[in-house]
FILUM-523382 format. One record per atom (N, C-alpha, C, CB): residue in one letter; atom name; z, x negated, y. Coordinates in steps of 0.05 Angstrom, whole numbers, plus 32768, in hexadecimal, padded with zeros to 4 digits. Atoms other than C-alpha are relative to their C-alpha. Glycine has a CB too. Example, Ala and Ser with C-alpha at 12.3 -4.5 7.8 and 13.67 -1.06 7.14 Angstrom:
# residues 2
NODE|type|atom|c3|c1|c2
NODE|A|N|8000|7FEE|7FE8
NODE|A|CA|809C|7F0A|7FA6
NODE|A|C|8000|7FEE|8018
NODE|A|CB|8019|8014|8001
NODE|S|N|7FFF|8010|7FE8
NODE|S|CA|808F|7EEF|7FEB
NODE|S|C|800E|800F|8016
NODE|S|CB|7FE3|7FF7|8009
END
This chain:
# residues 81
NODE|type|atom|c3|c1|c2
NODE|X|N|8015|7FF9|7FED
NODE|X|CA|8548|77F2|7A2A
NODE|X|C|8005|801B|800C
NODE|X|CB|7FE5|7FFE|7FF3
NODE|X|N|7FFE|7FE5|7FF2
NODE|X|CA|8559|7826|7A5C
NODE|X|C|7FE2|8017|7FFE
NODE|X|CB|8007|7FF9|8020
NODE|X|N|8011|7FF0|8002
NODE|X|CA|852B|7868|7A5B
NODE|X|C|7FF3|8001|801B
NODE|X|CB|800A|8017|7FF6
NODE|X|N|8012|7FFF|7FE6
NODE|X|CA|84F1|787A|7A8D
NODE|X|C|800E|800B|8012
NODE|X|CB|7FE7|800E|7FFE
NODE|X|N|7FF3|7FEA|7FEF
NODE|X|CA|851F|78B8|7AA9
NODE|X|C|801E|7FE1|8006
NODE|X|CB|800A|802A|7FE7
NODE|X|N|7FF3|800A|7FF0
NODE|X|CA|8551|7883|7AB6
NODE|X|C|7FFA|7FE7|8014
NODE|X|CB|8011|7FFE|7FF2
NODE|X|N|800F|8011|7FF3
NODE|X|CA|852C|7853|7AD9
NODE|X|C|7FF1|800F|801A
NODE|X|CB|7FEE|7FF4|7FEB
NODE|X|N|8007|7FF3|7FEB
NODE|X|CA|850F|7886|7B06
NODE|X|C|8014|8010|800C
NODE|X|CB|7FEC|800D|7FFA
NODE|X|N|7FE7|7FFB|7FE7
NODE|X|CA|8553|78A5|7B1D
NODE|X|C|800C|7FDC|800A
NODE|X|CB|8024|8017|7FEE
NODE|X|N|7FEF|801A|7FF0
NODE|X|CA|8568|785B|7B2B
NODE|X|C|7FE8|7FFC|8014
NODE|X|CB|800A|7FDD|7FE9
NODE|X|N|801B|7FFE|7FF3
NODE|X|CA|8526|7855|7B4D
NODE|X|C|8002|800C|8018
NODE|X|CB|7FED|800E|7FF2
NODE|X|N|8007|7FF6|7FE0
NODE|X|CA|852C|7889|7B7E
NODE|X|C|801E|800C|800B
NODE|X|CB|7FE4|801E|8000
NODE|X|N|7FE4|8002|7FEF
NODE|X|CA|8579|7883|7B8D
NODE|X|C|8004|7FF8|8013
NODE|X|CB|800F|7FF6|7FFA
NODE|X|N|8006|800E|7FEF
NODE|X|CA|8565|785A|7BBD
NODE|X|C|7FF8|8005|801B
NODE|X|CB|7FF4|7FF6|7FF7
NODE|X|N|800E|7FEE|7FE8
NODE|X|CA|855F|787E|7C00
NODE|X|C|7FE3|7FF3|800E
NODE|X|CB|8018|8001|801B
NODE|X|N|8020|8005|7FF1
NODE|X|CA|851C|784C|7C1A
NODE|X|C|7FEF|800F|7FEC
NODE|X|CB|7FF3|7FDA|8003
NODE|X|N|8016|8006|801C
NODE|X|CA|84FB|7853|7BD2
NODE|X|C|7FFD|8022|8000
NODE|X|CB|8011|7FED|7FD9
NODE|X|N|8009|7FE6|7FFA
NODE|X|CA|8501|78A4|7BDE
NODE|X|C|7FF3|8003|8015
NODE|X|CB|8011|8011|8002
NODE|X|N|800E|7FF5|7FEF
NODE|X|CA|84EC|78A0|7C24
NODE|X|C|7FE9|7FF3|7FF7
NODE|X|CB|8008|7FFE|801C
NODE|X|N|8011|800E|8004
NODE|X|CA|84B7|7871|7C07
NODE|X|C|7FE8|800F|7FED
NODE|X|CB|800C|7FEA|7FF6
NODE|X|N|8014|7FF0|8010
NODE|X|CA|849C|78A2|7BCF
NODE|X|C|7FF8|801A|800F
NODE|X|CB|800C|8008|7FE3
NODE|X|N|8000|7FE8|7FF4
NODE|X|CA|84A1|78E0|7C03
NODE|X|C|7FDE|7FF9|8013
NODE|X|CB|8021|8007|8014
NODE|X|N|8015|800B|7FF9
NODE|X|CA|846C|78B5|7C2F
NODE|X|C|7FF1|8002|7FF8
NODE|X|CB|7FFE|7FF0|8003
NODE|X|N|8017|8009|800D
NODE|X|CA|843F|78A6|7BFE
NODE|X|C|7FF0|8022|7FF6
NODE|X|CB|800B|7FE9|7FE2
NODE|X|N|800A|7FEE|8009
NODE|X|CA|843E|78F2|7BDD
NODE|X|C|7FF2|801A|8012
NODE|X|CB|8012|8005|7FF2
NODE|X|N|7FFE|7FEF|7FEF
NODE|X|CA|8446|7918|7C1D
NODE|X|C|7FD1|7FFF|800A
NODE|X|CB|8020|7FF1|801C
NODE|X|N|801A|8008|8000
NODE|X|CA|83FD|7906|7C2D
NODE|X|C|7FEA|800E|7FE6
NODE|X|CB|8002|7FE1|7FFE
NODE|X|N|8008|7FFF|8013
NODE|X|CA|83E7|7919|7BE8
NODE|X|C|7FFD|801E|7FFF
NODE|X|CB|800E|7FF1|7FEF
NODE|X|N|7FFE|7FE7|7FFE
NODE|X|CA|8404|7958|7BE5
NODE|X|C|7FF5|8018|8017
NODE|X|CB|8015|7FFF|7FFF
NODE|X|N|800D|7FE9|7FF1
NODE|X|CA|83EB|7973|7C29
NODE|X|C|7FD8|8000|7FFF
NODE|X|CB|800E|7FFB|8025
NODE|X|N|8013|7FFB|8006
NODE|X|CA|83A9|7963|7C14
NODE|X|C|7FF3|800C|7FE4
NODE|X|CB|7FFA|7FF0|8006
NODE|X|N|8011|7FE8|8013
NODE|X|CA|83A8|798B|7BD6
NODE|X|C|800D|8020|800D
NODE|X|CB|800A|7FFC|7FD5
NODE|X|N|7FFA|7FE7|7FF7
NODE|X|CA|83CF|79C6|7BF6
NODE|X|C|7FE6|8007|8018
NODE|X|CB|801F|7FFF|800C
NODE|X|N|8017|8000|7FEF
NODE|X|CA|8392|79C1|7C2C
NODE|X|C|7FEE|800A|7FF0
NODE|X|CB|7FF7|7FE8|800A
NODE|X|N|8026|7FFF|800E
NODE|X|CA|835D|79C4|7BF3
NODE|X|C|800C|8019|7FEE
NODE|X|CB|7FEE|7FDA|7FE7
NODE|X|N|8006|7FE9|8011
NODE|X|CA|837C|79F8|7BD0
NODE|X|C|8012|8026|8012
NODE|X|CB|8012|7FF2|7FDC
NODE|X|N|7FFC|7FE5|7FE2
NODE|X|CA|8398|7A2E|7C0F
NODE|X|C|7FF9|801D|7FF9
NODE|X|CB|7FE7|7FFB|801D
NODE|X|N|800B|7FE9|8008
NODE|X|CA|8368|7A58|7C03
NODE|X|C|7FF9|800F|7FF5
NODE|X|CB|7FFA|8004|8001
NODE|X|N|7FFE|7FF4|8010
NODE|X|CA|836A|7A66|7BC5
NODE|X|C|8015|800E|7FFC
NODE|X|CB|7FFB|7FF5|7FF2
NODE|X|N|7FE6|7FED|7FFF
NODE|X|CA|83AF|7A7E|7BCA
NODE|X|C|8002|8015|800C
NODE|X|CB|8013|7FF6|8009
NODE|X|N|8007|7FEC|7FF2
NODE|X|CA|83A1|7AAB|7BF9
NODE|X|C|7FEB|800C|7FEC
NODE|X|CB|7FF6|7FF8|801E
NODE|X|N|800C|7FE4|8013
NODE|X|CA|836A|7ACD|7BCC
NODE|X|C|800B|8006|7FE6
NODE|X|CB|7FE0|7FFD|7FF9
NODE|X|N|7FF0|7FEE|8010
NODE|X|CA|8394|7AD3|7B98
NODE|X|C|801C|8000|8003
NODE|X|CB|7FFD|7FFB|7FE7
NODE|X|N|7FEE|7FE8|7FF4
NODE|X|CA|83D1|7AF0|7BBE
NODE|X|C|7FF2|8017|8003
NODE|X|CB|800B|7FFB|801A
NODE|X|N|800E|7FD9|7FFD
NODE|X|CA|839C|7B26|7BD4
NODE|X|C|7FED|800B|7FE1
NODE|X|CB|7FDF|8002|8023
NODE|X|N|800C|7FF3|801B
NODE|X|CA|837B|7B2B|7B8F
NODE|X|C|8016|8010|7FF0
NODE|X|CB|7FF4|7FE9|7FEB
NODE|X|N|7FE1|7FEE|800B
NODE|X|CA|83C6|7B41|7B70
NODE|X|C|8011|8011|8012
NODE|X|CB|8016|7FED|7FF6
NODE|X|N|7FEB|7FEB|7FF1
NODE|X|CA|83DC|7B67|7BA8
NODE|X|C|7FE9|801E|7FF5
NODE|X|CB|8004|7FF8|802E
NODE|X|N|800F|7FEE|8002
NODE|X|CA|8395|7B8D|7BA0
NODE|X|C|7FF5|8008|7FE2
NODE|X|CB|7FEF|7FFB|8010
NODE|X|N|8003|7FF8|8017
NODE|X|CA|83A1|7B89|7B54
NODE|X|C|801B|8019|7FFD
NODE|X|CB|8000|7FE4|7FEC
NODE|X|N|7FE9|7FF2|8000
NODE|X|CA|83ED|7BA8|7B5E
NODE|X|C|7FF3|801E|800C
NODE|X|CB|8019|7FEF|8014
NODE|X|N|800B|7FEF|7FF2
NODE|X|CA|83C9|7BE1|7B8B
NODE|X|C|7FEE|8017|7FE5
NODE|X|CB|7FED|7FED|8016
NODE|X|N|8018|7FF1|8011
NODE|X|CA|8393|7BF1|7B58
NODE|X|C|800C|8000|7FE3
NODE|X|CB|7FE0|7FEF|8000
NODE|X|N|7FF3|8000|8014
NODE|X|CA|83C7|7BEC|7B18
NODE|X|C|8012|801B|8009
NODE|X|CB|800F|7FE4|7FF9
NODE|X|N|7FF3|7FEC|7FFC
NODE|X|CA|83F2|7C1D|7B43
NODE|X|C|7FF3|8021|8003
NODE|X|CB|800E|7FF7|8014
NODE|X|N|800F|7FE1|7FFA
NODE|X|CA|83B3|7C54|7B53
NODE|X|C|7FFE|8007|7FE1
NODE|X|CB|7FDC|8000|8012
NODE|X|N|8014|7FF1|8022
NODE|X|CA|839B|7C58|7B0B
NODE|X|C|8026|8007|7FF6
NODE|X|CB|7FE2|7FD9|7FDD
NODE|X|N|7FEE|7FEF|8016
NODE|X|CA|83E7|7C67|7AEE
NODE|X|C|8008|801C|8015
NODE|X|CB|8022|7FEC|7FF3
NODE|X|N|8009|7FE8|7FF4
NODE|X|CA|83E9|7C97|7B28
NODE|X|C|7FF1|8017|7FF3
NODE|X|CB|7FF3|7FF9|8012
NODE|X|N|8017|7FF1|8011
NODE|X|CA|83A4|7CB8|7B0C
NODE|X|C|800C|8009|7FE3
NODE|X|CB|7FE5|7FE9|7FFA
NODE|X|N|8005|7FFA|8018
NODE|X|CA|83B6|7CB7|7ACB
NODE|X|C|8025|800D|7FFE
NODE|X|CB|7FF2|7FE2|7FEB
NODE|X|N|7FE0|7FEA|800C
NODE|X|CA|8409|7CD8|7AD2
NODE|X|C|7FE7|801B|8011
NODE|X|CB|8033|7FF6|8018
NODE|X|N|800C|7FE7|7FF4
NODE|X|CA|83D7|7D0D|7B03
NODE|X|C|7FF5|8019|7FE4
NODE|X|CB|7FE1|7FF2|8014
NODE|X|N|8015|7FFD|800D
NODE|X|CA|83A7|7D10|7AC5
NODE|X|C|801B|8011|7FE6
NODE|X|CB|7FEB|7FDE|7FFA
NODE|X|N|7FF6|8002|8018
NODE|X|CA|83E7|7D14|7A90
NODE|X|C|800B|801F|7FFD
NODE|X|CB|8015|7FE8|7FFF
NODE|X|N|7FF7|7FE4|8001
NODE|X|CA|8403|7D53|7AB8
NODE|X|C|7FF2|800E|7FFB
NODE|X|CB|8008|800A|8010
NODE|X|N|8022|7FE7|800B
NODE|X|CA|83C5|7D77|7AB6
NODE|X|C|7FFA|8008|7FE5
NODE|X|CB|7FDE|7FEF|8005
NODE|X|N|8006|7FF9|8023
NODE|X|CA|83BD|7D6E|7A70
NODE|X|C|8018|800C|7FF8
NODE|X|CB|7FF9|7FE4|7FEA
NODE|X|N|7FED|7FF2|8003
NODE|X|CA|8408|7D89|7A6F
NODE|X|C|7FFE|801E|7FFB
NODE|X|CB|800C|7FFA|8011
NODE|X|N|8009|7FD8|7FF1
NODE|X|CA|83F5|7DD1|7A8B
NODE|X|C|7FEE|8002|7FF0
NODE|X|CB|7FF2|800A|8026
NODE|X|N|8015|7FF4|800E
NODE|X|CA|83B4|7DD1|7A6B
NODE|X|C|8007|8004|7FE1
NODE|X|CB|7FE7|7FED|8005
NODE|X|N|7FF3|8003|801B
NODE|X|CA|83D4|7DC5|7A27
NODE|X|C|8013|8020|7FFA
NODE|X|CB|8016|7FE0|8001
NODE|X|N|7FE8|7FF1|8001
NODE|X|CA|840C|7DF7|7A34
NODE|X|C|7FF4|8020|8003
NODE|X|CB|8016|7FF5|8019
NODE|X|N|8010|7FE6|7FFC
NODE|X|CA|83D5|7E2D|7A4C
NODE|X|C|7FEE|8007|7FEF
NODE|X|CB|7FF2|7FFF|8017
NODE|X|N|800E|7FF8|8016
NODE|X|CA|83AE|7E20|7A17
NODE|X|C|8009|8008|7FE0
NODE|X|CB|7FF3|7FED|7FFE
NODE|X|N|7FE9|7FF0|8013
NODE|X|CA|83E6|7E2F|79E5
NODE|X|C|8006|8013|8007
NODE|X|CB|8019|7FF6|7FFC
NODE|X|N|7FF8|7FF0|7FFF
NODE|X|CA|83FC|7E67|7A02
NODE|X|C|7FE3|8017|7FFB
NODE|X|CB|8011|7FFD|8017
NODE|X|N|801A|7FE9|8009
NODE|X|CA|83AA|7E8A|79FC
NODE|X|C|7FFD|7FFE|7FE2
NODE|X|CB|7FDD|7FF7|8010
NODE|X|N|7FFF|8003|8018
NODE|X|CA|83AE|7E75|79BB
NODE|X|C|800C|8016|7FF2
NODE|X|CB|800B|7FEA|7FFB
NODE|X|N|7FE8|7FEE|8013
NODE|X|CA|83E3|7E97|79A4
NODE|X|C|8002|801E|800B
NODE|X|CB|8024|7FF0|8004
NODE|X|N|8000|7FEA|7FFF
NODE|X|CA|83CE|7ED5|79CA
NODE|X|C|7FF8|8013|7FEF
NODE|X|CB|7FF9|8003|800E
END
């Protein structure tokens, strides 16, 4: 008894029986890419405006890291006056 996977490449070797399943899906497929569009679009702009707001805060916080550099370095040096 041949397997499922070989029964479905003999299946669609068949140049009608591909244009035949392309028919049937083509239909299928542009009505879920229709129903779901717009969700793709809000999350492309939710991760572009997550990439944005991942890049300000390590910004902030190397700003935050120097600061505490100097302040550290100034506060060792009154120390030890």
């Amino acid at each position: 008894m041949k397997l499922i996977k070989e029964k479905l490449l003999e299946f669609f070797k068949n140049e009608d029986m591909k244009q035949f399943a392309q028919t049937i899906t083509k239909p299928i497929t542009n009505y879920i890419y229709d129903e779901v569009y717009i969700y793709i679009w809000f999350f492309c702009i939710y991760h572009i405006f997550q990439i944005i707001t991942i890049m300000f805060i390590i910004y902030l916080l190397l700003k935050i890291m120097n600061q505490n550099k100097y302040l550290h370095s100034n506060y060792s040096n009154y120390e030890l006056q």
